[in-house]
C-alpha distance (Angstrom), angle and dihedral (degrees) to the residues before:
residue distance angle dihedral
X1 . . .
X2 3.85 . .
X3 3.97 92.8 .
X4 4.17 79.5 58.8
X5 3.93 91.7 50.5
X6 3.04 93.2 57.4
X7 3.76 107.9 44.1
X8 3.98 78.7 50.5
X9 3.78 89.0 57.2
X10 3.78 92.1 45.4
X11 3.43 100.2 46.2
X12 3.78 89.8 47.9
X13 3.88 93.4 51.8
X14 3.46 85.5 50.9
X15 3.29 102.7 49.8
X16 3.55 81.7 47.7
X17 3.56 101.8 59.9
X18 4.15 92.4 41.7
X19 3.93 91.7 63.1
X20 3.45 101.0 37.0
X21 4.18 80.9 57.8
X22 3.80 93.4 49.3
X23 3.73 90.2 96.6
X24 3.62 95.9 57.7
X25 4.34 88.6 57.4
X26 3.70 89.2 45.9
X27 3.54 120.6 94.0
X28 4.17 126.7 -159.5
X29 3.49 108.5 -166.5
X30 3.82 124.0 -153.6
X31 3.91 124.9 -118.6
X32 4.14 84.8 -106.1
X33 3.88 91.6 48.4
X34 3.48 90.1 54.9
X35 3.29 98.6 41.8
X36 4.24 86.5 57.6
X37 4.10 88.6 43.5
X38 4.05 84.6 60.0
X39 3.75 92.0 53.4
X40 4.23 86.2 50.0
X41 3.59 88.9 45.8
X42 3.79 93.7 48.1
X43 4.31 96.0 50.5
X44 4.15 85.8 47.2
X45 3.99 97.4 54.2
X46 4.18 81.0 41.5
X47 3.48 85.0 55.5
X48 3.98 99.8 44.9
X49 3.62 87.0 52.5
X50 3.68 104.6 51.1
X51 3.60 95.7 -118.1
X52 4.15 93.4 155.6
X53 3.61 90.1 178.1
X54 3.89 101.2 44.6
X55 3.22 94.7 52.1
X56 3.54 101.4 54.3
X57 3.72 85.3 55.6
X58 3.90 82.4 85.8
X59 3.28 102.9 50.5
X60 3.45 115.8 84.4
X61 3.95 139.2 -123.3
X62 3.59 98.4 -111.8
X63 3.41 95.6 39.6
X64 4.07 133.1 170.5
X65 3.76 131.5 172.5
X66 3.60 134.1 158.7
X67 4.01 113.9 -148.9
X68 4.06 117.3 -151.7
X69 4.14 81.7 -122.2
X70 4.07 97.6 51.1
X71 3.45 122.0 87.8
X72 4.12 90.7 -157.6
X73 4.20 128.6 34.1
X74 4.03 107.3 -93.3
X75 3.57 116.1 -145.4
X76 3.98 133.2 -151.6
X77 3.63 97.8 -63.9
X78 3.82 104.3 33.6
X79 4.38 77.9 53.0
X80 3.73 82.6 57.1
X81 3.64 99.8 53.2
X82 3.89 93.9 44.8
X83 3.83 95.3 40.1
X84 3.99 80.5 58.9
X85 3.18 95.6 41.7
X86 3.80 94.6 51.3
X87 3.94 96.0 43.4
X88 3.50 90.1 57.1
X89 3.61 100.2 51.4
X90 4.04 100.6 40.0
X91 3.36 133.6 33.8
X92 4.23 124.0 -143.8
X93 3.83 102.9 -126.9
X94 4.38 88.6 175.2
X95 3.47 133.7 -10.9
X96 3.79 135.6 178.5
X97 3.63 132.3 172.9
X98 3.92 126.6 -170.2
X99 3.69 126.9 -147.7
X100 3.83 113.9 -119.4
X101 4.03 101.7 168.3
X102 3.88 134.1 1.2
X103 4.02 118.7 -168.9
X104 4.03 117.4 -177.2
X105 3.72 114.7 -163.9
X106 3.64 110.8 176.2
X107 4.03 102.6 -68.4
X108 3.83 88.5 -18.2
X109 4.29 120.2 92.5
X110 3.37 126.2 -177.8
X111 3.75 111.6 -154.5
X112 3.65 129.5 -165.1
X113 3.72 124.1 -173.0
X114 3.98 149.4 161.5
X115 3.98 114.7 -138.6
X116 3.69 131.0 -178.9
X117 4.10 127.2 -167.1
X118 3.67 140.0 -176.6
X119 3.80 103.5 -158.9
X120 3.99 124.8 173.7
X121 3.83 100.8 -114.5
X122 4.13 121.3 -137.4
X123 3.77 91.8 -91.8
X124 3.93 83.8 52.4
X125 3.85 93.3 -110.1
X126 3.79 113.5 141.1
X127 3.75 107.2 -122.6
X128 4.07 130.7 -167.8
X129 3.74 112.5 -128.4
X130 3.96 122.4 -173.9
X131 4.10 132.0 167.7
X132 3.62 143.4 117.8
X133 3.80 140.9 -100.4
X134 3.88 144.6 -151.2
X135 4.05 102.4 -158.4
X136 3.60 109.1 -167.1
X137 3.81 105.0 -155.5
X138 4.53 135.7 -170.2
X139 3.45 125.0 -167.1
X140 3.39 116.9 -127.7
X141 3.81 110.4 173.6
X142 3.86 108.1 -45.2
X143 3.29 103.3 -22.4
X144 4.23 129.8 81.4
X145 3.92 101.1 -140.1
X146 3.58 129.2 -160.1
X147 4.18 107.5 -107.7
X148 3.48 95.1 168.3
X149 4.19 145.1 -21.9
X150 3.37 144.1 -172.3
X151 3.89 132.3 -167.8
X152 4.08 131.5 61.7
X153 3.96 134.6 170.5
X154 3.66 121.0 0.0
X155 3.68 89.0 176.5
X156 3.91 121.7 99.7
């Protein structure tokens, strides 16, 4: 009977402690941070659909990201070639990515984000792709565009 007290009393103080942290996981975004998160959103489900040339409507002129699996920082065109390259070889069968931070500095964001994908690799095998990015965004008139990145797979 006492060995069931006091699991009762532990679980309680547990359970406790885990709700009274829930606030700390839980994340209110502002109008503005929104507003950016669309913009991520929009580039992704470009992305997943093979749309080449909508895509690279979000990335910037000037350009400069530095992919997990590059050796060297690509900019705006070299993107271009491997976005091609990549969307003609793979397919996106589902992808999701999750918001983890969103800083707004004037008509600079800093974006930081998990994704996950299932894509249909060249030899047609379904493969499971995880990894994180830092999306460094400008405004330029309505639109949040990507200025630079860095990050990729995590996954093996």
């Amino acid at each position: 009977m006492k060995h069931s007290m006091n699991s009762r009393v532990v679980f309680a103080v547990l359970w406790l402690i885990m709700t009274a942290s829930m606030p700390l996981f839980a994340q209110e975004w502002s109008a503005a941070q929104k507003d950016v998160w669309k913009n991520v959103e929009a580039y992704w489900a470009l992305y997943a659909a093979g749309d080449v040339e909508g895509y690279m409507t979000y990335v910037h002129t000037d350009y400069l990201g530095w992919s997990y699996q590059n050796a060297l920082p690509s900019d705006k065109a070299s993107t271009r070639k491997w976005v091609e390259h990549d969307l003609k070889t793979t397919k996106t069968l589902v992808s999701e990515i999750k918001p983890v931070a969103i800083k707004i500095h004037g008509n600079i964001a800093f974006v930081h984000y998990y994704f996950s994908m299932i894509i249909k690799d060249a030899e047609g095998k379904d493969k499971n792709i995880s990894g994180r990015w830092t999306d460094i965004l400008m405004k330029q008139g309505e639109k949040w565009v990507m200025i630079g990145d860095h990050g990729g797979q995590t996954s093996k």
